[in-house]
N, C-alpha and C positions, 0 to 999 in steps of 0.2 A: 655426808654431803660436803662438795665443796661450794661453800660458801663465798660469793663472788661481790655483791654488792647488799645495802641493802634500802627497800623500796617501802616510800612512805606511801598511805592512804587515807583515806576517809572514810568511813560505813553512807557518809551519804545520809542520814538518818537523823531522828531525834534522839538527843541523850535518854530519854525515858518512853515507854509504852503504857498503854492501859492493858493489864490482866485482869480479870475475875474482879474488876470495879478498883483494882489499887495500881498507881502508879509507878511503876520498876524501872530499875536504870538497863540502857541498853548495855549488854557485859559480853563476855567472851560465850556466857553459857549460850546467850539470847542468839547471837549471831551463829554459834556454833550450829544451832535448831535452823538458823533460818537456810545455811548453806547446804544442811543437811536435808530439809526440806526441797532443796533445787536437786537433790540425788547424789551430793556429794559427800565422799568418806568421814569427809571433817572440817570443821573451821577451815580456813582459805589462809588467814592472817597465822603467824608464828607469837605477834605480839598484838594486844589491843591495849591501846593506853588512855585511860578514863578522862572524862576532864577534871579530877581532882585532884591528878597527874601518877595515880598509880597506874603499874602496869600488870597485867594478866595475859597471864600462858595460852598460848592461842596452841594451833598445829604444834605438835614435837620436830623441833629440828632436823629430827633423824628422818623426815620424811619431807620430800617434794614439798612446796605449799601450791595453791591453786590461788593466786592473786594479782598473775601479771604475766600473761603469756607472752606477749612480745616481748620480741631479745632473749628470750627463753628464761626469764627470771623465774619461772616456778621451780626451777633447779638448779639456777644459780645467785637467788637471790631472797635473803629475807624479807618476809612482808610485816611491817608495824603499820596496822590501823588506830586512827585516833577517831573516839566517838563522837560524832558529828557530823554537822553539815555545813562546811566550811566555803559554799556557795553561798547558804545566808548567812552563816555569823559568820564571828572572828574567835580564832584559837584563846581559848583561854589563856593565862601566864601559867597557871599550876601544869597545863597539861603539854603547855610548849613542853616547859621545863623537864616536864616526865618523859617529853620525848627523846631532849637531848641527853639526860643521862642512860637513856637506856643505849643510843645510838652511840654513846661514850662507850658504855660494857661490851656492845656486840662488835663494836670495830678493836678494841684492845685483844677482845676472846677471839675474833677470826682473825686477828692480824690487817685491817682495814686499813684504808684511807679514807680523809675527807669527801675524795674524790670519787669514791665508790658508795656516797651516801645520791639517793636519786629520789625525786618526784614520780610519784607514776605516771605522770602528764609528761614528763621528760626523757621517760625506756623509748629509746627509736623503734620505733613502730607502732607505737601506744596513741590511739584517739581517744583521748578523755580530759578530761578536766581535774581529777582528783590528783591530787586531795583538795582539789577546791578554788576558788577564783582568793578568797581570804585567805585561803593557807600564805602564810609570810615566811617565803620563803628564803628573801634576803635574809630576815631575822632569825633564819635558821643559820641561814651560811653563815652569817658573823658570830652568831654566838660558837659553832665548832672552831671559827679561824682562832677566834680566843683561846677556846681551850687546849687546844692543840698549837696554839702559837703559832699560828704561819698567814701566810697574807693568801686570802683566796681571790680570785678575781674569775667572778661568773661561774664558779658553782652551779646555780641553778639557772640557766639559762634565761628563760622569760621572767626570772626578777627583776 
């Protein structure tokens, strides 16, 4: 695949369900089930990352994802979901964090820029909200300007 940008989300959802009377965190398997259940081959996201900020293997790389049809991102663009629902809360710190280092690995491994990291609210031609009215996503752009040392201005558009 070429690898063209890559596209953050939200599942939208509680961190946790009720199964068989016990409480489970919402994970890659959970969601993988759920997309599946909509008749789809597999998981939608490449990457889902917890709010405890680890991240789990969603879709294999080597294949399309199914997470952001406008601008044609299911083929040129990775999708990292972060568990939540970041219309009512706020991103955790552990799981920011988990998200910009992963966003670190995947732009050094495709050869990325800053500038090819995107909101799904922000793929031109995208009507949605995700990841979220709380998704902070200034606090996303400055923490990459930092680490990548360069001065962004407007990265994410409606920050």
């Amino acid at each position: 695949m070429d690898w063209q940008k890559i596209v953050i989300h939200h599942t939208a959802s509680p961190t946790q369900i009720r199964r068989r009377g016990k409480s489970v965190p919402v994970n890659a398997a959970v969601i993988r089930e759920w997309h599946k259940a909509k008749g789809w081959k597999d998981i939608g996201y490449n990457f889902v990352i917890m709010p405890d900020g680890h991240c789990e293997e969603g879709r294999s790389l080597q294949q399309q994802g199914a997470h952001c049809q406008a601008g044609k991102r299911n083929f040129t663009g990775i999708g990292v979901c972060l568990v939540g629902n970041f219309n009512e809360i706020e991103v955790p710190e552990a799981q920011l964090q988990g998200l910009v280092n992963k966003i670190e690995e995947l732009m050094a491994t495709y050869n990325l820029g800053t500038e090819d990291v995107e909101l799904h609210r922000d793929v031109p031609g995208a009507a949605t909200e995700c990841p979220g009215r709380y998704f902070p996503g200034d606090v996303l752009s400055k923490r990459l300007a930092e680490r990548f040392k360069i001065n962004i201005k407007g990265l994410f558009p409606e920050c």
